[in-house]
C-alpha positions in Angstrom: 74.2 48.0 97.0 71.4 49.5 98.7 69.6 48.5 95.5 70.5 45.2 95.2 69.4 44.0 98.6 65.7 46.4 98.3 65.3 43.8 94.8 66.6 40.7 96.6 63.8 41.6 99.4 60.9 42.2 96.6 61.5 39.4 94.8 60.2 37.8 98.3 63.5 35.7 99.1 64.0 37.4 102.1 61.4 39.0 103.9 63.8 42.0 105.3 67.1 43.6 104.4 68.1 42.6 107.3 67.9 38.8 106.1 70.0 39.6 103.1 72.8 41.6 104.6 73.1 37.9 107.4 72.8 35.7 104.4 75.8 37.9 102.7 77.6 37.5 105.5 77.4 34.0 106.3 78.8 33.8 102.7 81.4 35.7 103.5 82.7 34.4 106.5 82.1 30.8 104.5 84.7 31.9 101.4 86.7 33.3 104.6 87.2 30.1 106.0 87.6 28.4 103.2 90.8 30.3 102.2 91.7 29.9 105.5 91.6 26.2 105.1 93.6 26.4 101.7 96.3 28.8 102.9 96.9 26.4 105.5 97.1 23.6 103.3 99.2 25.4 100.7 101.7 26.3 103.7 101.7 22.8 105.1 102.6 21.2 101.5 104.9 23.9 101.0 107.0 23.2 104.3 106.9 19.2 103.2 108.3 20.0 99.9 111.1 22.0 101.3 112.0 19.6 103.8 112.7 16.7 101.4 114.2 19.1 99.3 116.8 19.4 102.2 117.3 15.8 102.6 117.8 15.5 98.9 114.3 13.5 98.1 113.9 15.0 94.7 114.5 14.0 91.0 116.9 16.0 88.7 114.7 16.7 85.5 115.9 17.9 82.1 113.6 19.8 80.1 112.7 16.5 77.6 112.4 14.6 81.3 109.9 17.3 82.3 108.3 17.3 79.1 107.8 13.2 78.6 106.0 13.6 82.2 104.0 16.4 81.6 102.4 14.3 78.6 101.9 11.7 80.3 99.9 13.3 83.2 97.9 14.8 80.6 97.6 11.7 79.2 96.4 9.8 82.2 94.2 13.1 83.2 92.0 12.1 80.0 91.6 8.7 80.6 
């Protein structure tokens, strides 16, 4: 690692480590939040979802049913 920041410094992108080791972790806390964000999201759709499932807003598929409708969101995903 120690490497990695000494050649990010001579290329002259930063002019100190310690510039490289903030920019890593501004990246860092960045991704961070972001997954934050999406966790949140994926809990939030996930709660919706099981609350219409328990007041019966859902469609009984068959397999063929599930099939037909998984060509034709492929289908309208390439147009």
């Amino acid at each position: 690692m120690e490497q990695d920041i000494n050649e990010l410094v001579e290329t002259g992108r930063y002019q100190n480590r310690s510039e490289v080791i903030r920019a890593g972790l501004r990246l860092l806390l960045q991704q961070e939040a972001q997954n934050s964000a999406k966790l949140e999201a994926l809990r939030n759709a996930t709660s919706s979802g099981l609350m219409q499932l328990e007041r019966g807003e859902y469609d009984e598929l068959t397999s063929d049913d599930l099939a037909q409708y998984l060509d034709e969101l492929g289908n309208q995903a390439s147009h």
